[in-house]
RODO-2510 file (C-alpha; in nm, 4 decimals, decimal comma):
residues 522
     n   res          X          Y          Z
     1     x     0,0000     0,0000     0,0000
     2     x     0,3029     0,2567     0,1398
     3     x     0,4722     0,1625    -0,2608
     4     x     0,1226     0,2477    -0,4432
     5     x     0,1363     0,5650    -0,2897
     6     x     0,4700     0,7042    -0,3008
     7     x     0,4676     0,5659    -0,6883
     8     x     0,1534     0,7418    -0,7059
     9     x     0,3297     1,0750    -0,5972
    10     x     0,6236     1,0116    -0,8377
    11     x     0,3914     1,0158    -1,1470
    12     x     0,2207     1,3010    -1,0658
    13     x     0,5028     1,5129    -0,9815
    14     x     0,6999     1,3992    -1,3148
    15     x     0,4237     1,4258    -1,5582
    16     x     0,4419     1,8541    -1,5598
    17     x     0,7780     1,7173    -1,6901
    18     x     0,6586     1,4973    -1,9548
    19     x     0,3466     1,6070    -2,0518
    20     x     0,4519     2,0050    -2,0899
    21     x     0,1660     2,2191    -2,2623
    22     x     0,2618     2,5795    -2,4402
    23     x     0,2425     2,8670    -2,1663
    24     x     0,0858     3,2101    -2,1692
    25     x     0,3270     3,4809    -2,2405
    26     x     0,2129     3,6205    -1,8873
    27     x     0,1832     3,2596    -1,6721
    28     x     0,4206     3,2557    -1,3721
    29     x     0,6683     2,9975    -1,2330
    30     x     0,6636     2,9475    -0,9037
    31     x     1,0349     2,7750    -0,8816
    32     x     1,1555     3,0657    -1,0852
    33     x     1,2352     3,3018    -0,7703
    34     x     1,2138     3,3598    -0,3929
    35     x     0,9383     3,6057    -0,4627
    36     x     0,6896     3,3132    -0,5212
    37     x     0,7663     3,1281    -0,1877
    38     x     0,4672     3,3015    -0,0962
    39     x     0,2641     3,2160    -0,3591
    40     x     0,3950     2,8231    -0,2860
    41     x     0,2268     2,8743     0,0680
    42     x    -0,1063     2,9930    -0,0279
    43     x    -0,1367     2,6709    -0,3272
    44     x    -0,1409     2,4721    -0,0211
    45     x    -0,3571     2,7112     0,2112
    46     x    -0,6125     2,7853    -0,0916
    47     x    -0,5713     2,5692    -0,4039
    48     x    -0,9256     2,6840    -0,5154
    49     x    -0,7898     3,0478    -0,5420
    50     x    -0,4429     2,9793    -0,6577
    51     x    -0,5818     2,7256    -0,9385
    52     x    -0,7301     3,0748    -1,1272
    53     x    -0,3832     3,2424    -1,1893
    54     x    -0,1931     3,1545    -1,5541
    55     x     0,0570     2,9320    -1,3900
    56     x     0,3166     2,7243    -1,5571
    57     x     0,3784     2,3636    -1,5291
    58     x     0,7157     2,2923    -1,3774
    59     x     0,8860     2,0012    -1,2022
    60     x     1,2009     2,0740    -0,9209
    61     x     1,4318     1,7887    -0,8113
    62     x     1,6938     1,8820    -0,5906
    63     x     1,9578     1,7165    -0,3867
    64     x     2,0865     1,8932    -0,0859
    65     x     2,3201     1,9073     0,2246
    66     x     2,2496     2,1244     0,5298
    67     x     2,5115     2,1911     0,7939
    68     x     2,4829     2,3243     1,1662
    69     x     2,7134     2,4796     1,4444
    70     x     2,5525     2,5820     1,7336
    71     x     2,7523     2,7441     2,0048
    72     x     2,5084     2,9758     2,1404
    73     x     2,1490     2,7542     2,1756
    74     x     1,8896     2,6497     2,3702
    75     x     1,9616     2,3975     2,5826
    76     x     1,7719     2,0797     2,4236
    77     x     1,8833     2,1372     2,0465
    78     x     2,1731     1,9922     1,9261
    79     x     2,5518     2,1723     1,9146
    80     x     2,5906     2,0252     1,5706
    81     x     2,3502     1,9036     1,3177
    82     x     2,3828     1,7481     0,9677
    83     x     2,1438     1,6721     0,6647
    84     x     2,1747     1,5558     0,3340
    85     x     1,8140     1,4544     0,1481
    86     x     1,6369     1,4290    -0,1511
    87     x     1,3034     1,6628    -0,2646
    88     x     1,0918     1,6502    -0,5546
    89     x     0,7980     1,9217    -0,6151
    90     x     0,5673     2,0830    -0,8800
    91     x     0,2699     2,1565    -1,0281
    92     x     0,0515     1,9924    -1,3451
    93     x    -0,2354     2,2018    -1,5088
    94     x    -0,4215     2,0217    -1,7277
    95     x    -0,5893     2,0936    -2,0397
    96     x    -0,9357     2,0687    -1,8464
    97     x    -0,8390     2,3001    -1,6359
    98     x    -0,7328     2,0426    -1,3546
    99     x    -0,4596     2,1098    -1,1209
   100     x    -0,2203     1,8850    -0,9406
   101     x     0,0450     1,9606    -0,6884
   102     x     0,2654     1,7853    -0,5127
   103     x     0,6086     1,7089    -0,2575
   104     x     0,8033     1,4514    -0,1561
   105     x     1,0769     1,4924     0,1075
   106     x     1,3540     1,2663     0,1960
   107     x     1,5924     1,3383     0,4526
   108     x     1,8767     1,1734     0,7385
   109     x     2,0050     1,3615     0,9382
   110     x     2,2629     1,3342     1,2144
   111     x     2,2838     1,5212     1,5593
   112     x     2,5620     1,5694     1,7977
   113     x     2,5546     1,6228     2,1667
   114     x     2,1826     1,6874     2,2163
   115     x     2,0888     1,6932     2,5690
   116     x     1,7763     1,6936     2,8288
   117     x     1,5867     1,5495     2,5039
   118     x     1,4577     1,2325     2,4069
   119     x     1,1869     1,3185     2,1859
   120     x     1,1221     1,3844     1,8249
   121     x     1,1361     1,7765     1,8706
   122     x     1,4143     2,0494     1,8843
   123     x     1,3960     2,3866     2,0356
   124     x     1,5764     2,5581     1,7341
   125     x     1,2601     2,7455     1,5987
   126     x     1,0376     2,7197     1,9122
   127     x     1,1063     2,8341     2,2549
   128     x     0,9450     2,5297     2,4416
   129     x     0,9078     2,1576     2,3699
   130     x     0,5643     1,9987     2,4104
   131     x     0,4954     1,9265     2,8195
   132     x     0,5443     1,6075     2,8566
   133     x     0,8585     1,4212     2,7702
   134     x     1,1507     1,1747     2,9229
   135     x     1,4961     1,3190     2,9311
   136     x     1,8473     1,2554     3,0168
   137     x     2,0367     1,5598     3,1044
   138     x     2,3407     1,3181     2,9245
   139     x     2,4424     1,4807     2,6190
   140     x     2,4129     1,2171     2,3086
   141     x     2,4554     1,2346     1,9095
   142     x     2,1206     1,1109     1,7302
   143     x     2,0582     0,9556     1,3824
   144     x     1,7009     1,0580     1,2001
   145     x     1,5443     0,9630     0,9014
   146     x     1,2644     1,1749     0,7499
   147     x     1,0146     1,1221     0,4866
   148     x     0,7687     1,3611     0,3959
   149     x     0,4886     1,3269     0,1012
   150     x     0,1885     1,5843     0,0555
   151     x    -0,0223     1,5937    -0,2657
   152     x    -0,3639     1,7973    -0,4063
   153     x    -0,5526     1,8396    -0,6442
   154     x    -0,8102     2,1144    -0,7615
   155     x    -1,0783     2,1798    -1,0231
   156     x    -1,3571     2,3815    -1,1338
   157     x    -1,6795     2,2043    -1,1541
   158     x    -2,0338     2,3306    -1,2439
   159     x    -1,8560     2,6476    -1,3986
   160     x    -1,8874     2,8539    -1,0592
   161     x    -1,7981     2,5919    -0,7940
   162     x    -1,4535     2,4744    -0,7659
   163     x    -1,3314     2,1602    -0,4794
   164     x    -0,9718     2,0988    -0,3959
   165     x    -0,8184     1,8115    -0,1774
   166     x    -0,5326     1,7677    -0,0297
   167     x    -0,3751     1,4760     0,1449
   168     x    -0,0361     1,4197     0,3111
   169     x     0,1743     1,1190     0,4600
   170     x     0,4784     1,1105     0,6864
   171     x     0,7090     0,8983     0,8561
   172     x     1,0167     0,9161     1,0758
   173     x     1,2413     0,7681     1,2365
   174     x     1,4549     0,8778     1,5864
   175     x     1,7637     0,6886     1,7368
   176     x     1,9776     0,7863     2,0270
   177     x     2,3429     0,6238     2,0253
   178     x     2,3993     0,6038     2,3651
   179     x     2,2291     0,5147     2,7057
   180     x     1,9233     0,5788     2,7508
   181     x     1,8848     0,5056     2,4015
   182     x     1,4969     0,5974     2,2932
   183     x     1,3958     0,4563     1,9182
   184     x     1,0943     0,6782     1,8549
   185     x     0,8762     0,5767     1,5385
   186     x     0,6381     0,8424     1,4298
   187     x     0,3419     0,8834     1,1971
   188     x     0,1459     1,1910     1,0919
   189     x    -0,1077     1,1684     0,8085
   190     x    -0,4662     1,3266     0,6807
   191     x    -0,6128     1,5196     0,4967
   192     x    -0,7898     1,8035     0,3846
   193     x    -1,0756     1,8998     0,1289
   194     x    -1,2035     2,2732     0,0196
   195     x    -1,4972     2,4273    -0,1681
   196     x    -1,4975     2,7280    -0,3353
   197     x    -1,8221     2,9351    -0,5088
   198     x    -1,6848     3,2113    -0,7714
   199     x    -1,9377     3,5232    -0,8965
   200     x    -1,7883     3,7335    -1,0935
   201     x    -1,4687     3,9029    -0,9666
   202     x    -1,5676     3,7448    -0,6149
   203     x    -1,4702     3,3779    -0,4417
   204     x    -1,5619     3,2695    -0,1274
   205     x    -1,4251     2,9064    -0,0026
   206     x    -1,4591     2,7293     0,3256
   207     x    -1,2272     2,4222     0,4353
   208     x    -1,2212     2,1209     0,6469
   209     x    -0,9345     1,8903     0,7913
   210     x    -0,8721     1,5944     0,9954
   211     x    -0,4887     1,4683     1,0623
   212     x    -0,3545     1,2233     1,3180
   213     x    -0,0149     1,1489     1,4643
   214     x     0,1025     0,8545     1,6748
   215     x     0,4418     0,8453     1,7939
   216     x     0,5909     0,4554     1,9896
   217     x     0,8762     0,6093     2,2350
   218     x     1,1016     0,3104     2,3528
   219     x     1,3461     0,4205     2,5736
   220     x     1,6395     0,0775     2,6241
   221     x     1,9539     0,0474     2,7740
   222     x     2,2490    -0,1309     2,7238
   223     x     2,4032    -0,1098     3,0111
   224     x     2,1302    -0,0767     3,3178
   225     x     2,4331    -0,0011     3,5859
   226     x     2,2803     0,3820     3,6573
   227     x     2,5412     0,4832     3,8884
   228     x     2,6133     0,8016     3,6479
   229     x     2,3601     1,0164     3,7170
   230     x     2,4028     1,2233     3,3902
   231     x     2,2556     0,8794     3,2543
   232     x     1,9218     0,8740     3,4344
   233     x     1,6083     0,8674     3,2779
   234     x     1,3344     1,1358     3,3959
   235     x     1,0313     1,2653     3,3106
   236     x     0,9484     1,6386     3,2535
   237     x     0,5239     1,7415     3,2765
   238     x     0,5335     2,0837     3,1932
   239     x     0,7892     2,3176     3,2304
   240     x     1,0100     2,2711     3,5186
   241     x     0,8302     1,9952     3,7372
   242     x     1,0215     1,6768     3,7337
   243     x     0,9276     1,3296     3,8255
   244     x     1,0809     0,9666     3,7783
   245     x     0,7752     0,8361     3,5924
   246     x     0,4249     0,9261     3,4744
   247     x     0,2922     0,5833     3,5271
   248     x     0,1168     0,4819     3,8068
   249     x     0,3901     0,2566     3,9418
   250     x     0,6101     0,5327     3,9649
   251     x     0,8835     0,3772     3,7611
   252     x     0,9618     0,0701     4,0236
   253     x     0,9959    -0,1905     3,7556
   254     x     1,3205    -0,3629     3,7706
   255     x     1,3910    -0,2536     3,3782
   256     x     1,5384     0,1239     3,3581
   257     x     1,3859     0,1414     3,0316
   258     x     1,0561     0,2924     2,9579
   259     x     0,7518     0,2476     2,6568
   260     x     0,5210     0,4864     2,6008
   261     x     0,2500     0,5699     2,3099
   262     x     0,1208     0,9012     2,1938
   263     x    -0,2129     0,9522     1,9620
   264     x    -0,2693     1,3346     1,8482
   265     x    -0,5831     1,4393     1,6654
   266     x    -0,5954     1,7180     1,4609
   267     x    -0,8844     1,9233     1,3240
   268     x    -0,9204     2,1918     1,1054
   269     x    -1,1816     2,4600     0,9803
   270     x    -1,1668     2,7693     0,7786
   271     x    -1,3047     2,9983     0,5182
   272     x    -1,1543     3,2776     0,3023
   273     x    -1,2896     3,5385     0,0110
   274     x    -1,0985     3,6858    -0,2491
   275     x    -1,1330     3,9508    -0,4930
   276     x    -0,9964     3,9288    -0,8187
   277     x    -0,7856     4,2134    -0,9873
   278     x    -0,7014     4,3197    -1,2998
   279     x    -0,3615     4,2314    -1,2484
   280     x    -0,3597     4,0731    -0,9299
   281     x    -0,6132     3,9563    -0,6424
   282     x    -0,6780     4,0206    -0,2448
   283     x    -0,7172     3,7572    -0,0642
   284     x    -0,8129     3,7075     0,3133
   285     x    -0,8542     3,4114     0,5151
   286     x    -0,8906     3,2203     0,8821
   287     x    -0,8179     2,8877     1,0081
   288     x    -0,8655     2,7132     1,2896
   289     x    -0,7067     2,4283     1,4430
   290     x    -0,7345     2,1798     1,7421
   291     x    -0,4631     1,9319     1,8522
   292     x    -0,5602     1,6780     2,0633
   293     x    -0,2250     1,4568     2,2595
   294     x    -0,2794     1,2256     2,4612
   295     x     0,0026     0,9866     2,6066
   296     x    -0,0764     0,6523     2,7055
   297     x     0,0997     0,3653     2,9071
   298     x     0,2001     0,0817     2,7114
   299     x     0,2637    -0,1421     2,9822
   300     x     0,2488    -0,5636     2,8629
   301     x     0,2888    -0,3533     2,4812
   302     x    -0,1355    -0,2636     2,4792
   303     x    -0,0247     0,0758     2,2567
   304     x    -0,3455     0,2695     2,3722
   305     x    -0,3258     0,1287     2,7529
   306     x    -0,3794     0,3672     2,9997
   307     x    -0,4225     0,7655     2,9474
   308     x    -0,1499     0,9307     3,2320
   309     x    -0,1446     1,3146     3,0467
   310     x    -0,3691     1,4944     2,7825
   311     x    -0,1636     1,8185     2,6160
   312     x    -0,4635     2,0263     2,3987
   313     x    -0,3702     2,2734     2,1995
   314     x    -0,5576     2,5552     1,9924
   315     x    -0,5057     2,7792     1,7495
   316     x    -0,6033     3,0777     1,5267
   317     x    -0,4721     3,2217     1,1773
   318     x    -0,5690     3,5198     1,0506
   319     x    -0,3980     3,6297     0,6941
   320     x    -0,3619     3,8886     0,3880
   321     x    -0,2221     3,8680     0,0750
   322     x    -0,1954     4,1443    -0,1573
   323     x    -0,0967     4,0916    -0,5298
   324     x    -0,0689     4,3661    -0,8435
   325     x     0,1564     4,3323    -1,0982
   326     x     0,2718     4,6500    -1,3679
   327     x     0,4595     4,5754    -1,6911
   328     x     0,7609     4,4234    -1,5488
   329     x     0,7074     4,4398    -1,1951
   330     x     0,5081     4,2531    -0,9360
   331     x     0,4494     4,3259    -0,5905
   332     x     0,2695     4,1450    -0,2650
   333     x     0,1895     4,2861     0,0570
   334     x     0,1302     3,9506     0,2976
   335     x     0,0388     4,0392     0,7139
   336     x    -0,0634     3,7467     0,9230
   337     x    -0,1954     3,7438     1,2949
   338     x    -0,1848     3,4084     1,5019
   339     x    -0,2932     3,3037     1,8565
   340     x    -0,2688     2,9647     2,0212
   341     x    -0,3206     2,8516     2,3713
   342     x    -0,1735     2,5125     2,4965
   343     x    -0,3132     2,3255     2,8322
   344     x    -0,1965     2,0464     2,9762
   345     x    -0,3822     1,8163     3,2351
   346     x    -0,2750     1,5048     3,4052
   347     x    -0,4862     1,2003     3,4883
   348     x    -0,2631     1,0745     3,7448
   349     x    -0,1792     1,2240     4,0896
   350     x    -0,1845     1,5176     4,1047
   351     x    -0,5136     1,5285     3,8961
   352     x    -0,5810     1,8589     3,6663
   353     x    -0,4274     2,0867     3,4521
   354     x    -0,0429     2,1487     3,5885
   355     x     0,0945     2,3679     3,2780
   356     x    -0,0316     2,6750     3,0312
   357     x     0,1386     2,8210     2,7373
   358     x    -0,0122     3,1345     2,5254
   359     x     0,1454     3,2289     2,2373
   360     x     0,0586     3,5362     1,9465
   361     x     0,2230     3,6223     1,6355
   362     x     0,1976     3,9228     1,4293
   363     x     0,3778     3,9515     1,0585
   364     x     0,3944     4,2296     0,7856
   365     x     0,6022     4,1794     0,4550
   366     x     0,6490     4,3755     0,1402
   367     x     0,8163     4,2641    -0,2003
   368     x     0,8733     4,3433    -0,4891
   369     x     0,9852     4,1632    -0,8018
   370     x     1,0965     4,3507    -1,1707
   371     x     1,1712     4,0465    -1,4477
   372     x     1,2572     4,1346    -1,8082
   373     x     1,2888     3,7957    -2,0067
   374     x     1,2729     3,5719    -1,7264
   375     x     1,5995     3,7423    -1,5811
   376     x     1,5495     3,9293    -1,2032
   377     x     1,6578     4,2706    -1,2309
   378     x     1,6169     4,2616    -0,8489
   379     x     1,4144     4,1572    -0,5833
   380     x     1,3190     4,2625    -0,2686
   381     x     1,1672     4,1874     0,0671
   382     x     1,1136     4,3492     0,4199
   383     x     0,9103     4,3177     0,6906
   384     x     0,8746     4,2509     1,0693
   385     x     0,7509     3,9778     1,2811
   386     x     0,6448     4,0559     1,6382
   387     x     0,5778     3,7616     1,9058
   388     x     0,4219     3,7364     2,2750
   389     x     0,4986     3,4115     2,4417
   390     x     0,4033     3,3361     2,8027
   391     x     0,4475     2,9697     2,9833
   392     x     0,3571     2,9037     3,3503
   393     x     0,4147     2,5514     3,5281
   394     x     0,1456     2,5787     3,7923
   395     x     0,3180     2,2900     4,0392
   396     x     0,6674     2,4090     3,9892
   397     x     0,5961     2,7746     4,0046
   398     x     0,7409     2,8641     3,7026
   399     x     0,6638     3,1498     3,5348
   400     x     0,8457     3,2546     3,1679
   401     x     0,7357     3,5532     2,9151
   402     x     0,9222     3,6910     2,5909
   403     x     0,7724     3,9950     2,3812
   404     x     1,0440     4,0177     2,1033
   405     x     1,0805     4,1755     1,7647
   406     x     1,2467     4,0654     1,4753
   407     x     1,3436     4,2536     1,1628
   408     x     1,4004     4,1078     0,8312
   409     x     1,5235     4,2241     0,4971
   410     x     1,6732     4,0571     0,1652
   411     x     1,7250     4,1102    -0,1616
   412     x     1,8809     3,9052    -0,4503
   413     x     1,9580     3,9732    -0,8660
   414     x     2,0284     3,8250    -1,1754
   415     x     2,3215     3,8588    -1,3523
   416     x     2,3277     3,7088    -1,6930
   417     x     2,7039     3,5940    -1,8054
   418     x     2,5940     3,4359    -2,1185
   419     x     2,2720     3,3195    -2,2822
   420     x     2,2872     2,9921    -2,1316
   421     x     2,4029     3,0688    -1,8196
   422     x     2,2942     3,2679    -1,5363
   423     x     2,4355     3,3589    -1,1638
   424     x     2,1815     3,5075    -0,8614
   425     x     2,3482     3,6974    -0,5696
   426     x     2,1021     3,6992    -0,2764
   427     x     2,1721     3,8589     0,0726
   428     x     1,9528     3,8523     0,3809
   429     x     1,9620     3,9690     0,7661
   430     x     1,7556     3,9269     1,0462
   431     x     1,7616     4,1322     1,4015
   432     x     1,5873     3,9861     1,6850
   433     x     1,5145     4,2223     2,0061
   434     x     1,3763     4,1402     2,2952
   435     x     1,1086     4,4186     2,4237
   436     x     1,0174     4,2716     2,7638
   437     x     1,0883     3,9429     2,9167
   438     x     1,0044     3,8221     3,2597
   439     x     1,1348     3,4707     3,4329
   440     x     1,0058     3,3425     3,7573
   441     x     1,1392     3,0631     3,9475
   442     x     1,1042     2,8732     4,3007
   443     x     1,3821     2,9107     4,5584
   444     x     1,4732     2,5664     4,5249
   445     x     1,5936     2,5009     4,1866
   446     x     1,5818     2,1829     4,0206
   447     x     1,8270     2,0156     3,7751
   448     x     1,5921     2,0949     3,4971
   449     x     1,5528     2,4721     3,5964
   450     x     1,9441     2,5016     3,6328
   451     x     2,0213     2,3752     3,2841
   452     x     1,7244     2,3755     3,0730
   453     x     1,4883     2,6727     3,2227
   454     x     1,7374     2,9669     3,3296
   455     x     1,9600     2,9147     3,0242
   456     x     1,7176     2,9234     2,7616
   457     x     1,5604     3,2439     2,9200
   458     x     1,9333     3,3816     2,8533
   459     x     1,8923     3,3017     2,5084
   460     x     1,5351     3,3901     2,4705
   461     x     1,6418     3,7263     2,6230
   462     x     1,9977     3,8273     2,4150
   463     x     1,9603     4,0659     2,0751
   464     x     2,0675     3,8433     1,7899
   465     x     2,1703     3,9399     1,4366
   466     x     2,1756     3,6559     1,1243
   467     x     2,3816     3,7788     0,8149
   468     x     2,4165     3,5621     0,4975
   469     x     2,4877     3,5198     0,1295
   470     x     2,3085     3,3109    -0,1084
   471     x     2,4705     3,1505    -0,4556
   472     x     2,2820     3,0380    -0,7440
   473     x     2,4430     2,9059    -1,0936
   474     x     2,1761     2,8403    -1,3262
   475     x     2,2447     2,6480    -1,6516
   476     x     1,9695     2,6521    -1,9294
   477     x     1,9736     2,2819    -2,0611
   478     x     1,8077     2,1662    -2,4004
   479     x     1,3877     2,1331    -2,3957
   480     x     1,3357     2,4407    -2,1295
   481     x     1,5318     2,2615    -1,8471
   482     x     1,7472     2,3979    -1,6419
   483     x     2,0223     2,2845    -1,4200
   484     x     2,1214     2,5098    -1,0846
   485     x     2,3990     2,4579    -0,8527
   486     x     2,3263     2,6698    -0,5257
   487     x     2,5425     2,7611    -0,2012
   488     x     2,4093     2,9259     0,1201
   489     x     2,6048     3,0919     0,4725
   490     x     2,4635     3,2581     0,7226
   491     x     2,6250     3,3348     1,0793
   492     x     2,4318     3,4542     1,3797
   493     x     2,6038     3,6941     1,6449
   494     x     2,5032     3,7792     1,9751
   495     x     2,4816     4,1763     1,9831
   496     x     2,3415     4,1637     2,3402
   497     x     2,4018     3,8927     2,5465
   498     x     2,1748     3,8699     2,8657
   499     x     2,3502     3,7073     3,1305
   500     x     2,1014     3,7619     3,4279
   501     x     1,9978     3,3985     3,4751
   502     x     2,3375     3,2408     3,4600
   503     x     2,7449     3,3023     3,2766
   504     x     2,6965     3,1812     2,8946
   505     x     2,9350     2,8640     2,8798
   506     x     2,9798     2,8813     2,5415
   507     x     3,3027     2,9123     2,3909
   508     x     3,1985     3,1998     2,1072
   509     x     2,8630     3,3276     2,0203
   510     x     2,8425     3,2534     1,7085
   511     x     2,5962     3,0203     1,5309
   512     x     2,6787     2,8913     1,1499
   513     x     2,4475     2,7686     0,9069
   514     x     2,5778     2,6457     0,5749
   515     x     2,3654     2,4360     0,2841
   516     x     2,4282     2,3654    -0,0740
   517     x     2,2925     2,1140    -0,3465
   518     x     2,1697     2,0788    -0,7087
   519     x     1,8584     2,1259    -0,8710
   520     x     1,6800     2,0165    -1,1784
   521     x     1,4144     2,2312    -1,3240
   522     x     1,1314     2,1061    -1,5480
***
């Protein structure tokens, strides 16, 4: 079944490659610069409104390496991290005015000295794991494999209705190479469908989703003599309380080594309406979305065996997108505005809900685009992203809140060398500042709080700056394909450490991202 599938995905995304149809003079290629990414996002967000703009077939297959030096982190991310994968994309539009998109990921990657962590999540990009988690504060490298496929399709039918699906399969796989060594098997797949009603220069579409995610944690040793206590296995539930087992037992079986079983259900509403232009469209939209976790004993291997802690989480998107293009130049104006509240509860002593987290996220962006023969005079974007994040841990009286800023501008160009070949010269920067952050802890400070909690707020709490260069070669190949060889660096610095919670023990401050590959287009 698994084969049908991904063979399934493989001829869809190849046939834009195979079957290619002659283009309007005015479609647009959404692998043909950065300035589409956005467009890329809102296929999968609103196919029934993306489906009405001239696009052009395409297919992208690119392989790629990714490379990592931490030195300045939070605490349960890894100091170094490594990927190399595989990714396959595009679009199809058919004669009958029948689109199909899809993407298939694959990806290993390998971690080094990752501590207080022995789950499928990082804290790179978010300030707090989910609540409820083992951990060894033992740092340890990991080796990952990822596999991610989504596909969709969308089509007019009765002239003014229009229906879209999308569905979406993946599966990874987690292994820690040293004691306590957790294998961690996760699944996340589902689906969603959309309807759309078109009058005129007027659509109006409404959405409906349903996902689910199961993840098998077990946790082994090889050697099960625990007298290093960096090699103990714990239990965090919430954010800062610490105990040596969720299950009822307390953790008294002879065996160090720990199973446990997590089932989240997801479910998803929205609706949008958007207003065709002359040259362009405005679009608006909300979602909504409920994540249901629930972790479950798997004592004598029943996966769904008792329920010890339920983790719900809900959220809110709100989102703009302004398009207009004029002879050769194209612009968008996108602003987004997210909320999400997370509450945890526990089933086993002490009963109730021991942990809240409250997020919000405001965005504004700006681009613009001017192309003359396919070739990017320039391109530009700016914008801001603002973010509220508060956390309490009502049984360990902890208490965390960021309010921070971050600024963001890029820009890359074209520069042809010869008709066949073509170079792109990107650079981009980001500057994060905090505005107000607040930590409070107990007196008595755990292990946790000491290396996981006060740290982090450090981090959470220093002005950071990201500066990088981006590379592209592109190679125009025989039947409108083209061949690109592209190079990225970026380096973070610290511009204002805070220190308040704890000396950084870091050797430098600064954080390295580097990632190359090649890519075929189409």
């Amino acid at each position: 079944m698994k084969t049908n599938i991904i063979w399934l995905f493989i001829v869809m995304l190849f046939s834009s490659g195979v079957f290619a149809q002659h283009e309007p003079k005015d479609s647009i290629l959404l692998n043909e610069s950065p300035f589409y990414i956005v467009f890329k996002q809102k296929l999968w967000e609103a196919p029934v409104v993306i489906q009405e703009l001239p696009l052009q077939n395409f297919t992208q297959t690119s392989i790629f390496a990714k490379y990592d030096k931490l030195n300045f982190k939070r605490t349960q991310t890894a100091e170094q991290t490594t990927i190399v994968g595989f990714n396959t994309n595009g679009i199809y539009k058919t004669k009958n005015n029948i689109l199909l998109f899809g993407d298939i990921v694959a990806e290993k990657s390998f971690e080094k000295n990752l501590s207080y962590n022995l789950t499928s999540e990082r804290s790179n990009n978010r300030m707090l794991l989910s609540p409820n988690y083992y951990f060894s504060p033992k740092k340890g490298d990991w080796e990952n494999q990822h596999y991610r496929l989504k596909g969709g399709i969308s089509t007019k039918i009765f002239q003014k209705f229009s229906v879209a699906a999308i569905v979406y399969y993946n599966t990874e796989k987690f292994f820690r190479k040293i004691d306590p060594r957790p294998e961690i098997k996760l699944l996340n797949y589902g689906g969603n469908i959309q309807f759309g009603y078109q009058y005129q220069k007027h659509t109006l579409y409404s959405n409906f989703g349903l996902g689910k995610k199961t993840q098998e944690v077990d946790i082994a040793y090889v050697n099960k003599d625990l007298a290093d206590p960096v090699s103990v296995l714990l239990f965090s539930i919430g954010y800062g309380r610490v105990i040596k087992d969720p299950s009822p037992d307390g953790g008294n079986s002879s065996d160090p080594g720990e199973n446990v079983y997590y089932i989240q259900n997801d479910e998803k509403y929205g609706f949008g309406y958007n207003y065709a232009l002359e040259n362009g469209f405005i679009n608006i939209s909300y979602n909504y979305e409920k994540n249901l976790e629930n972790l479950h004993n798997t004592n004598n291997k029943t996966r769904e065996g008792e329920r010890l802690v339920q983790y719900r989480v809900i959220s809110h998107k709100y989102n703009a997108m302004f398009f207009t293009q004029k002879d050769a130049k194209k612009y968008t104006i996108t602003t987004d505005f997210q909320t999400s509240t997370g509450d945890n509860y526990s089933f086993v002593s002490p009963n109730g809900q021991n942990f809240k987290q409250e997020a919000q996220k405001f965005s504004l962006f700006g681009e613009i685009l001017k192309e003359e023969k396919a070739i990017a005079k320039y391109h530009l974007k700016t914008g801001f992203v603002y973010n509220t994040f508060k956390a309490s841990d009502f049984l360990a009286q902890v208490h965390k809140k960021i309010d921070a800023i971050s600024f963001i501008i890029s820009g890359d160009k074209d520069f042809q060398f010869t008709e066949k070949t073509i170079g792109n010269i990107g650079l981009h920067g980001t500057f994060y500042q905090p505005i107000e952050e607040t930590l409070l802890v107990p007196n008595n400070l755990n292990d946790f709080i000491e290396n996981v909690v006060l740290p982090d707020q450090n981090f959470d709490a220093s002005s950071k700056l990201k500066l990088g260069i981006d590379l592209t070669y592109k190679i125009k190949l025989e039947n409108k394909k083209t061949l690109q060889i592209f190079s990225s660096i970026s380096n973070v610095l610290i511009i204002d450490e805070e220190t308040k919670y704890g000396e950084n023990t870091a050797t430098n401050n600064n954080n390295l991202f580097i990632n190359g590959g090649i890519t075929l287009n189409y």
